[in-house]
DRENDO-1510 file (C-alpha; in Angstrom, 1 decimal, always signed):
<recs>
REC; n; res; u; v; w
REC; 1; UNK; +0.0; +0.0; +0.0 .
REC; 2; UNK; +1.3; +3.7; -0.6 .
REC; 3; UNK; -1.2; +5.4; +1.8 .
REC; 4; UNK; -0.7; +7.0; +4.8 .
REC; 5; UNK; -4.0; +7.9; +7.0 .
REC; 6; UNK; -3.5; +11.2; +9.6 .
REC; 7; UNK; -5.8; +11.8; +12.3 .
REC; 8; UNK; -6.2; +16.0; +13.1 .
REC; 9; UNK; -8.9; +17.9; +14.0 .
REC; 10; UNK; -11.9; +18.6; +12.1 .
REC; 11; UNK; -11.8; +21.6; +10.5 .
REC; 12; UNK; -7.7; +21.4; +10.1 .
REC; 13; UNK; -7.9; +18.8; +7.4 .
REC; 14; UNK; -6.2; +21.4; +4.9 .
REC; 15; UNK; -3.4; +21.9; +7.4 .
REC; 16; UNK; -2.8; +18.1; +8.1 .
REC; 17; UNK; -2.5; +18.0; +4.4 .
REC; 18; UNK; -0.2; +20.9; +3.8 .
REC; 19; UNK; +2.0; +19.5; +6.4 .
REC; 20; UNK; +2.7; +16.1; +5.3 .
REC; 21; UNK; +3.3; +17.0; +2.0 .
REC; 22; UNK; +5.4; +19.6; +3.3 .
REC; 23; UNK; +7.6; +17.1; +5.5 .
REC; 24; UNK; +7.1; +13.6; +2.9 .
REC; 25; UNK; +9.0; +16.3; +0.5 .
REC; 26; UNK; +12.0; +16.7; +2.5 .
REC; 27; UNK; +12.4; +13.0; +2.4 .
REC; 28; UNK; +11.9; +13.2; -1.7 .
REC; 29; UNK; +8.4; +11.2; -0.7 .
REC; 30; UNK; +6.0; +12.5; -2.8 .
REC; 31; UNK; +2.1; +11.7; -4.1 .
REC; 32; UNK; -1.3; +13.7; -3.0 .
REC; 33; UNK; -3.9; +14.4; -0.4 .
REC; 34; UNK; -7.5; +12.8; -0.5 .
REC; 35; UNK; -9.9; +15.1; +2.2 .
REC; 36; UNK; -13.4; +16.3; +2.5 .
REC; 37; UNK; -13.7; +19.1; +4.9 .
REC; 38; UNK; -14.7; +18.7; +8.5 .
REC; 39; UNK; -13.7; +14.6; +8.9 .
REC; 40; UNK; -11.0; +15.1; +10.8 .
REC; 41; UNK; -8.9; +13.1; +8.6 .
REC; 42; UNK; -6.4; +13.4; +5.4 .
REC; 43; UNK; -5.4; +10.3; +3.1 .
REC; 44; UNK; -1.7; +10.7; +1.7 .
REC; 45; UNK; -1.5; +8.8; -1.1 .
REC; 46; UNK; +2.6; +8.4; -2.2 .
REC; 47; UNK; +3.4; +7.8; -6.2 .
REC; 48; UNK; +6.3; +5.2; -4.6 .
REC; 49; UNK; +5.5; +2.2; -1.8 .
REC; 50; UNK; +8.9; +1.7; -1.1 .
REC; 51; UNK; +10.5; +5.4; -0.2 .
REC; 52; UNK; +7.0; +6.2; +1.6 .
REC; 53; UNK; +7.9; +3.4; +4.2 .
REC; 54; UNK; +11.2; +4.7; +4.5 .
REC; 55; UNK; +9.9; +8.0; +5.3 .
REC; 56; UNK; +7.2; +6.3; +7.9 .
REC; 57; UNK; +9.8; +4.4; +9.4 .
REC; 58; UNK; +12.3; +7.3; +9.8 .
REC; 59; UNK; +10.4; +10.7; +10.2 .
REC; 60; UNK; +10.1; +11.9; +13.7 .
REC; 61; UNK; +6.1; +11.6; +14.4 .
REC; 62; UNK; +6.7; +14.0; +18.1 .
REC; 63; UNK; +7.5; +16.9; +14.9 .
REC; 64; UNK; +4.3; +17.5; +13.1 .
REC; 65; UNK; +2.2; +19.8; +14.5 .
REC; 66; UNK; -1.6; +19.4; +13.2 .
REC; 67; UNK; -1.0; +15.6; +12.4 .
REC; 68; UNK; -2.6; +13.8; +16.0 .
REC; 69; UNK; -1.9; +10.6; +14.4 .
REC; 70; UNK; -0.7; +8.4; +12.1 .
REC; 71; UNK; -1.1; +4.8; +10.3 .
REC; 72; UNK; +0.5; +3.2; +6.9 .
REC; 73; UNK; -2.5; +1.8; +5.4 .
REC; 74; UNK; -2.6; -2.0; +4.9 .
REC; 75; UNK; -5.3; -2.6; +2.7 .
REC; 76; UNK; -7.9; -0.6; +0.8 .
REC; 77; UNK; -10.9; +0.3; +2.5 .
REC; 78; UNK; -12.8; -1.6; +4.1 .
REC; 79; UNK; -16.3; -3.0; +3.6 .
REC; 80; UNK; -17.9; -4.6; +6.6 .
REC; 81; UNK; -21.0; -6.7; +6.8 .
REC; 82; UNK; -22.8; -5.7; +10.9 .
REC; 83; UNK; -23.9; -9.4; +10.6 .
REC; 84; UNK; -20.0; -10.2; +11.2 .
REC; 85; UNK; -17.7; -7.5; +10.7 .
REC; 86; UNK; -15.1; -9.9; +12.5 .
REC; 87; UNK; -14.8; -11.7; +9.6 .
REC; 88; UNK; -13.9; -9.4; +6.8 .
REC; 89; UNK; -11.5; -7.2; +9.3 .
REC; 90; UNK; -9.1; -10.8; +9.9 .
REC; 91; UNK; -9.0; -11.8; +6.3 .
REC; 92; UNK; -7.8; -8.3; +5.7 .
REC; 93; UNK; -5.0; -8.5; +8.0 .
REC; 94; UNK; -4.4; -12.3; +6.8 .
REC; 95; UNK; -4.2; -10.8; +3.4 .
REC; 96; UNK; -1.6; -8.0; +4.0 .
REC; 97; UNK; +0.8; -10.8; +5.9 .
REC; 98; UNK; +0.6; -9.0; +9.3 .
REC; 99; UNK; +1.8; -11.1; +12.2 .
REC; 100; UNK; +3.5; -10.5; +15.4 .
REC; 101; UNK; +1.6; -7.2; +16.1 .
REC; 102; UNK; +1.5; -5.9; +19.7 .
REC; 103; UNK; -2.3; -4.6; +20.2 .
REC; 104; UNK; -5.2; -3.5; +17.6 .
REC; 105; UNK; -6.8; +0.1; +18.4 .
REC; 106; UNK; -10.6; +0.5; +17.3 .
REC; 107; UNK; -11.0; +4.3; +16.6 .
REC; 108; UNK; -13.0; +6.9; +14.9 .
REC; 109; UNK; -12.6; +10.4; +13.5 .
REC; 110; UNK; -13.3; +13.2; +16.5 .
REC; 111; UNK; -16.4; +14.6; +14.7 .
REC; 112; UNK; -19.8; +14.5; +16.0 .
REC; 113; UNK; -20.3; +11.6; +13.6 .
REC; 114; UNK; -17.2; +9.8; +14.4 .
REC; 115; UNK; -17.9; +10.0; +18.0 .
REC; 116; UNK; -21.5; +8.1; +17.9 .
REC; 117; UNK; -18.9; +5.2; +17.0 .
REC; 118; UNK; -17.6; +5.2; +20.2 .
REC; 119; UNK; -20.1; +2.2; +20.9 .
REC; 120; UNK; -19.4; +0.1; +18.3 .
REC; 121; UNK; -15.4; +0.4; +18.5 .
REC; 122; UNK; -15.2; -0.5; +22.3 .
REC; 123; UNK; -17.6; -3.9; +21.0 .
REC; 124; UNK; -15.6; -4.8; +18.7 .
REC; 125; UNK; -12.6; -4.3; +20.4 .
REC; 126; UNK; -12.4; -7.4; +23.0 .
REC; 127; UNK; -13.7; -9.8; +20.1 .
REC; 128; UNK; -11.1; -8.8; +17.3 .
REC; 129; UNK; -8.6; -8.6; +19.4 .
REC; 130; UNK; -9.2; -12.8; +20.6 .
REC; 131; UNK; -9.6; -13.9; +16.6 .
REC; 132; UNK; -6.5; -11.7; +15.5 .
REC; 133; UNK; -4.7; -13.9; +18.4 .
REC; 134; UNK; -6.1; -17.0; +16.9 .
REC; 135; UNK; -5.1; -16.1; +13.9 .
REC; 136; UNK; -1.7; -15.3; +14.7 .
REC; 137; UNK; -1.8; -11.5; +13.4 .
REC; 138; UNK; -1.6; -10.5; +17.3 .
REC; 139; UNK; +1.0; -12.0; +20.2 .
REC; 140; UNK; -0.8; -13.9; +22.6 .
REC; 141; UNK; +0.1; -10.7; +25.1 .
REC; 142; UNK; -0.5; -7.5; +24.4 .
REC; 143; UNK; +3.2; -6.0; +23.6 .
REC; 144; UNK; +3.6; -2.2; +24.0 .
REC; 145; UNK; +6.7; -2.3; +22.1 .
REC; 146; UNK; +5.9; -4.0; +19.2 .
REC; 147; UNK; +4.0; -2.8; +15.9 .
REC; 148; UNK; +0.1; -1.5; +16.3 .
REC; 149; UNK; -2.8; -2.2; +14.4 .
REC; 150; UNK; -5.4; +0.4; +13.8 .
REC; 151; UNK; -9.0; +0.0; +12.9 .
REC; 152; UNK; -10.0; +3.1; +11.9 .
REC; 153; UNK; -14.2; +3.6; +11.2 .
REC; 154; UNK; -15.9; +5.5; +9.3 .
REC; 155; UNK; -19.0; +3.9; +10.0 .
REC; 156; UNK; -20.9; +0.9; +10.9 .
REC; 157; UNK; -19.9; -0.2; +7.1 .
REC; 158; UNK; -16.3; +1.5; +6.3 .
REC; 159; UNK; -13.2; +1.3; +7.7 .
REC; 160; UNK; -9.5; +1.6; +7.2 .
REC; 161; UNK; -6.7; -0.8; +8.4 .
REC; 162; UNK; -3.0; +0.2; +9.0 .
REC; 163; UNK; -0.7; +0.3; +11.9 .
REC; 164; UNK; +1.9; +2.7; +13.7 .
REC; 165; UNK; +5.3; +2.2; +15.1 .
REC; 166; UNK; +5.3; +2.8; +19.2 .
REC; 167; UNK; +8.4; +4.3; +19.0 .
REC; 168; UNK; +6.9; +6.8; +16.4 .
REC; 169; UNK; +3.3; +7.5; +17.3 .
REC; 170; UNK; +0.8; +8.6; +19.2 .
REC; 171; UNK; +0.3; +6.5; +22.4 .
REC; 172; UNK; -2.9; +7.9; +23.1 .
REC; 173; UNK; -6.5; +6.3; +21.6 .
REC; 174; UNK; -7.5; +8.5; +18.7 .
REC; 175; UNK; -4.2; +10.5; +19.2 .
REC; 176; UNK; -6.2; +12.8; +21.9 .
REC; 177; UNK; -5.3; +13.4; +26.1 .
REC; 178; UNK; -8.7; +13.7; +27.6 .
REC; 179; UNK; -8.2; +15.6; +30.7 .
REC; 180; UNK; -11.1; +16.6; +33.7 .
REC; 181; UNK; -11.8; +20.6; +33.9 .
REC; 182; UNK; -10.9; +20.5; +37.6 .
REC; 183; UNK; -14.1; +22.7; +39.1 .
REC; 184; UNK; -12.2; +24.6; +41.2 .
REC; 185; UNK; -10.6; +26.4; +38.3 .
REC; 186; UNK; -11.9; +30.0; +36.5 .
REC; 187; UNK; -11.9; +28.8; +33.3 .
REC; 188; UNK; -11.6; +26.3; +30.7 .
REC; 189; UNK; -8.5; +27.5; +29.2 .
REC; 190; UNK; -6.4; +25.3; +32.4 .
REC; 191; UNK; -6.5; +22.2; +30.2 .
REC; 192; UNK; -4.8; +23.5; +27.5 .
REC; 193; UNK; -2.1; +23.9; +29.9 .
REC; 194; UNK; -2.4; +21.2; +31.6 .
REC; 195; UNK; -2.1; +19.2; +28.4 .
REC; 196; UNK; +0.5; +21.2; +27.5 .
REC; 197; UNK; +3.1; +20.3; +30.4 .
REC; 198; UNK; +1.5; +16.6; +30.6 .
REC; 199; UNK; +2.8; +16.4; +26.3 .
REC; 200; UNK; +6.1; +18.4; +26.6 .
REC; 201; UNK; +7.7; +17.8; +30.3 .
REC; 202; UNK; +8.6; +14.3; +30.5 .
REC; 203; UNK; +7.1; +13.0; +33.9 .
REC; 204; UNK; +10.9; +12.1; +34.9 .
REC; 205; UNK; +11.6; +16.1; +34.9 .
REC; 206; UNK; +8.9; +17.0; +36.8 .
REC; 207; UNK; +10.4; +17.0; +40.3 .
REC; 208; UNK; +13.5; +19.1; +38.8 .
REC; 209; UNK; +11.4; +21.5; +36.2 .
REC; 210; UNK; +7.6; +22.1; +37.9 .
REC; 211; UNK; +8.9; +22.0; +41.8 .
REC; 212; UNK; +7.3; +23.8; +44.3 .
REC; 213; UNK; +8.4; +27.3; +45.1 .
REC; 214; UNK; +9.5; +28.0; +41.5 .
REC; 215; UNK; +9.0; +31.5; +40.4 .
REC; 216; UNK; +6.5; +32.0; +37.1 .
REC; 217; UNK; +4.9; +34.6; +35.7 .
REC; 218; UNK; +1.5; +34.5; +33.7 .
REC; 219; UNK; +1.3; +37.1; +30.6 .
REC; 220; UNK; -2.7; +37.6; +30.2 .
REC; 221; UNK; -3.3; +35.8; +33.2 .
REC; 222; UNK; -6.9; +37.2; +33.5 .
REC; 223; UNK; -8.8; +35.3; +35.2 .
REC; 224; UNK; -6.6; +32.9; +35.7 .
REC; 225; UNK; -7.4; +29.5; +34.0 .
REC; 226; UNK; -3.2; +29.1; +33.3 .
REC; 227; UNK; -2.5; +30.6; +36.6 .
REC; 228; UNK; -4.4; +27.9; +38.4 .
REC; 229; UNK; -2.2; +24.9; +37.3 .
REC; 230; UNK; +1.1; +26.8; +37.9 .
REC; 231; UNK; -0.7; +27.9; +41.7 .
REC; 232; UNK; -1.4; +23.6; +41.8 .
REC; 233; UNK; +2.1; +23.0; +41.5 .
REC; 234; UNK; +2.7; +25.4; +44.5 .
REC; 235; UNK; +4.8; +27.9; +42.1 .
REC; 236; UNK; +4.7; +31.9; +43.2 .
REC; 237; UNK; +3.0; +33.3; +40.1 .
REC; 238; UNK; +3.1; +36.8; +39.0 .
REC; 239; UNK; -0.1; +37.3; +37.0 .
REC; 240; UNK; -0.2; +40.5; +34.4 .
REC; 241; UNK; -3.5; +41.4; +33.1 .
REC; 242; UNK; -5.5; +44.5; +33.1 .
REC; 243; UNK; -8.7; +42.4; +33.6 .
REC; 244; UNK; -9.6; +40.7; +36.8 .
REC; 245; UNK; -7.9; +37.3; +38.6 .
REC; 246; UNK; -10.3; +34.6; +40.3 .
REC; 247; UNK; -10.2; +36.0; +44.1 .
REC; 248; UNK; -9.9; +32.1; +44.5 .
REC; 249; UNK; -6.6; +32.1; +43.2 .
REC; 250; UNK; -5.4; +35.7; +45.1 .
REC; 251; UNK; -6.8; +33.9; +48.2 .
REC; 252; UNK; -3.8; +31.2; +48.3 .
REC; 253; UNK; -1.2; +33.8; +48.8 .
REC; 254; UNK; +1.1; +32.7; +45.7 .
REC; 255; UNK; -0.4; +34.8; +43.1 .
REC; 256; UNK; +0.8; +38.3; +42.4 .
REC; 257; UNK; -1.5; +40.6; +40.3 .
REC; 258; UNK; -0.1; +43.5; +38.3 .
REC; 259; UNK; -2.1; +45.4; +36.1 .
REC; 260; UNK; -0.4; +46.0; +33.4 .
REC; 261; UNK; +0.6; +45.6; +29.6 .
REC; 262; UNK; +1.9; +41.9; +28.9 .
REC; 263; UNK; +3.7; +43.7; +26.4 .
REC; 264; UNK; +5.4; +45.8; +28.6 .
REC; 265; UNK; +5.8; +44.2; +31.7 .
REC; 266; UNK; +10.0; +43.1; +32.7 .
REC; 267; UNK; +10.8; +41.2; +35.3 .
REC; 268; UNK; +12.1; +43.1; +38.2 .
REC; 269; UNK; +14.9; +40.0; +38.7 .
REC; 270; UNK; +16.0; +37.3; +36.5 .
REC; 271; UNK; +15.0; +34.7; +38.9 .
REC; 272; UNK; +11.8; +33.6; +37.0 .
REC; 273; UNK; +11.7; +30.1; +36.0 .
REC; 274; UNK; +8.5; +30.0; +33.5 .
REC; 275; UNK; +7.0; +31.9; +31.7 .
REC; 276; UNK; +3.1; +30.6; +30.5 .
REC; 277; UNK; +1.6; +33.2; +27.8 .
REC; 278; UNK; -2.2; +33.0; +26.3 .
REC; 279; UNK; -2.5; +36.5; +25.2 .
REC; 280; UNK; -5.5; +37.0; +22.4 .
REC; 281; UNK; -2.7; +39.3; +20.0 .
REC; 282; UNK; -1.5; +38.3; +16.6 .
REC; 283; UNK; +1.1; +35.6; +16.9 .
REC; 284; UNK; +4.3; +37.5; +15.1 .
REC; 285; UNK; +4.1; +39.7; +17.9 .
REC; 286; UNK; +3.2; +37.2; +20.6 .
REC; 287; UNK; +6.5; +35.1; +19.6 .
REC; 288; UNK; +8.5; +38.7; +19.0 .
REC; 289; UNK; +7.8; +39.3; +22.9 .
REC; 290; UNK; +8.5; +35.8; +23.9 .
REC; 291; UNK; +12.0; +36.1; +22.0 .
REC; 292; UNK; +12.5; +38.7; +24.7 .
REC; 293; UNK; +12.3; +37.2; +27.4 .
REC; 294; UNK; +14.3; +34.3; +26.3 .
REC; 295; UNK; +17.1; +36.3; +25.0 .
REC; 296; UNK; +17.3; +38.9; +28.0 .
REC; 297; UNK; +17.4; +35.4; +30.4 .
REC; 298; UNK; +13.9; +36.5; +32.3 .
REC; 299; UNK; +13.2; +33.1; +32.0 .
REC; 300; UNK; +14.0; +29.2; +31.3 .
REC; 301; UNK; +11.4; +27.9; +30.1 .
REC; 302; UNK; +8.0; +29.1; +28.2 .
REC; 303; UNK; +4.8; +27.9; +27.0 .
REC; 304; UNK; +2.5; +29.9; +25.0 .
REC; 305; UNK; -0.2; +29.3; +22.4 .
REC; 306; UNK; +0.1; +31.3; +19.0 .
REC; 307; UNK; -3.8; +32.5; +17.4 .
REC; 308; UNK; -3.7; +31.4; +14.1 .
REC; 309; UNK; -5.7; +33.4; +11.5 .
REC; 310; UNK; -8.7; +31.5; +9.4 .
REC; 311; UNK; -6.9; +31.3; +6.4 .
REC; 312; UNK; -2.8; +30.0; +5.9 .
REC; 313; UNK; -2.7; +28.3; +9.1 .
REC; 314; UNK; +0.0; +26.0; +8.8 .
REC; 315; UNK; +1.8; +29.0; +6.5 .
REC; 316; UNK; +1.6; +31.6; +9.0 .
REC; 317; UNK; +2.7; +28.5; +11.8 .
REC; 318; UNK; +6.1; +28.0; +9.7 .
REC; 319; UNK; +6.9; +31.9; +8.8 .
REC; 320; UNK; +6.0; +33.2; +12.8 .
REC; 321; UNK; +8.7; +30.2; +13.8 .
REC; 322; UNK; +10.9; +30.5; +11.8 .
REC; 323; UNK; +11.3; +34.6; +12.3 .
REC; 324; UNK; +11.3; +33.7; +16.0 .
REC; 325; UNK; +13.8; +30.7; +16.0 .
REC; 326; UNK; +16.3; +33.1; +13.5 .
REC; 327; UNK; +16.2; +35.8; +16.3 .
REC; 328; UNK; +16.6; +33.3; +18.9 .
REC; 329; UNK; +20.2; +32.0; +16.9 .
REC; 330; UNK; +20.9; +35.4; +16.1 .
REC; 331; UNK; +21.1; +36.4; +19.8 .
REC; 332; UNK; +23.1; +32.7; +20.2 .
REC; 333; UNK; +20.5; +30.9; +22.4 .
REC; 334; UNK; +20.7; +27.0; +22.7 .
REC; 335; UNK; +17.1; +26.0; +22.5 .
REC; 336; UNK; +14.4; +22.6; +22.8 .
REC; 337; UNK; +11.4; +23.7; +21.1 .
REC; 338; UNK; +8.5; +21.8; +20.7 .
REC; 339; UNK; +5.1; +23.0; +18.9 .
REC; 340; UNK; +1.6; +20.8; +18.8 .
REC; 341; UNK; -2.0; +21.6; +18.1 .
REC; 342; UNK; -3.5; +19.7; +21.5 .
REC; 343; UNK; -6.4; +18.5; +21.7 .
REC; 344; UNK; -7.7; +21.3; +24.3 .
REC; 345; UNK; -6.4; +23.8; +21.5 .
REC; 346; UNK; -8.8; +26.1; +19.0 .
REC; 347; UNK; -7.7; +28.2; +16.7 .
REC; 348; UNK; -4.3; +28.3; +18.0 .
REC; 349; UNK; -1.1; +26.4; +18.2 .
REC; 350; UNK; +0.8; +25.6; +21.5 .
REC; 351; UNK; +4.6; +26.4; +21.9 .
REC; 352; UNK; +7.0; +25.2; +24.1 .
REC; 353; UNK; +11.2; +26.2; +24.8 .
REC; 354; UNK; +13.5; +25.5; +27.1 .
REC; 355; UNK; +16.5; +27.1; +27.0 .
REC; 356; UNK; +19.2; +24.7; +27.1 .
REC; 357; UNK; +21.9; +27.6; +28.1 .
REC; 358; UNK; +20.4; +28.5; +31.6 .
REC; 359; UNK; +19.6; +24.9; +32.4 .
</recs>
């Protein structure tokens, strides 16, 4: 097979496809991009088999931005009988010579549609996974590091079939962290966050890099949604906004409020440790004031979401980087930058560097 099925949201489907094309290029992989807006999924279809494995086997997956996940197709798609579904699903996987697989993932696009599938992909799940062991196509235990296989539906009727390398995929089900809005928080905003130090701090750094009693300061804290998780870790947050905090948040005695310009605002000491920005502003300028603080050493280590405009997404993305990565090496900062679309995101991106200098 030559296709290549990516996971994103709905709505982002020109994105997804912009990007892959974009990074199969660099690898001289090229072919074309079957979508229908709103599915929350892209086909990439490659003119060569063998240099698009090459390129599934050896591009970095943690790089792409709007791409949640992705599978190398195994077999066209899929027609399945509800009288036994089972059935047609094995004798696909029989005929594409799959063996020695570690799991099988039943999953669905992250529409409205997609999600009434929900259902149906936790039934089938138990069964299919016993006759794919039975027929060999799965290990008798489930192995985490060995090869996935995705069952992907479109509906009761449709589906795709293709599988994922652990060491280059999503681990997550349907590529998407599903976190609880904690109740105690002002707004909704936490979880992106919250999904955003969960996806880019490795849980073996968080002792070292979100301890207690580390210093952090909020640009466009109002009313605090960001604030809130940086006040859960016990950090001493300085929150800048012109708007309002959560008295909530003012009543633990680690938030600072300052009303001022995020724009404007300095550090009075370079003893900050993070700085978290969610400013609604147009994201040159957002990254222009971030470069900043990196370069003046007001801080280590930042996350902050860029607003991306309705049209050129992935475009404006690549040009607002790269300006702010050039200034960055300019100014001759040693950097670890990470960018994703979470799940928790919008119409935004979210960024996150550390500055490898200062660590």
């Amino acid at each position: 097979m030559k296709q290549l099925l990516l996971y994103c949201r709905a709505g982002f489907e020109k994105e997804c496809a912009a990007e892959i094309q974009d990074h199969s290029a660099q690898y001289q992989v090229f072919g074309f991009c079957k979508l229908t807006a709103n599915t929350g999924y892209v086909v990439f279809e490659a003119y060569d088999e063998t240099t698009l494995a090459r390129f599934f086997r050896d591009a970095d997956f943690q790089q792409f931005i709007f791409i949640r996940q992705w599978m190398l197709l195994v077999a066209p798609l899929l027609e399945l009988d509800p009288k036994d579904r089972i059935t047609a699903i094995v004798d696909a996987t029989l005929s594409a010579e799959l063996s020695g697989l570690g799991q099988i993932r039943a999953e669905y696009p992250d529409t409205n549609d997609g999600k009434t599938l929900s259902t149906l992909a936790r039934k089938l799940t138990v069964p299919l996974r016993q006759s794919l062991r039975k027929a060999g196509v799965l290990l008798l235990k489930e192995q985490q590091r060995a090869a996935v296989l995705h069952l992907f539906l479109l509906s009761g009727q449709q589906a795709y079939l293709g599988i994922s390398y652990p060491e280059n995929n999503s681990e997550l089900e349907n590529g998407i962290m599903r976190l609880k809005f904690p109740n105690e928080a002002p707004s909704r905003s936490t979880l992106k966050l919250e999904e955003a130090l969960i996806r880019f701090i490795p849980k073996d750094d968080w002792d070292k890099r979100l301890a207690p009693g580390m210093l952090a300061v909020d640009l466009g804290a109002c009313p605090g949604g960001w604030t809130y998780q940086l006040v859960k870790r016990s950090m001493m947050v300085t929150a800048i906004d012109n708007g309002p905090m959560a008295q909530s948040l003012m009543d633990t005695g680690q938030v600072k409020h300052f009303m001022v310009d995020g724009f404007k605002y300095e550090p009075f000491k370079k003893n900050v440790y993070w700085l978290v920005c969610d400013m609604i502003e147009q994201p040159q300028r957002v990254a222009e004031r971030i470069a900043d603080w990196i370069i003046n050493g007001w801080c280590q280590e930042t996350i902050f979401n860029l607003k991306l405009p309705m049209k050129r997404r992935y475009e404006t993305v690549k040009e607002v980087l790269e300006q702010f990565e050039n200034k960055l090496l300019k100014a001759g900062i040693r950097y670890e930058l990470q960018v994703k679309h979470l799940y928790h995101d919008r119409e935004e991106v979210t960024v996150h560097l550390r500055n490898l200098v200062l660590r």
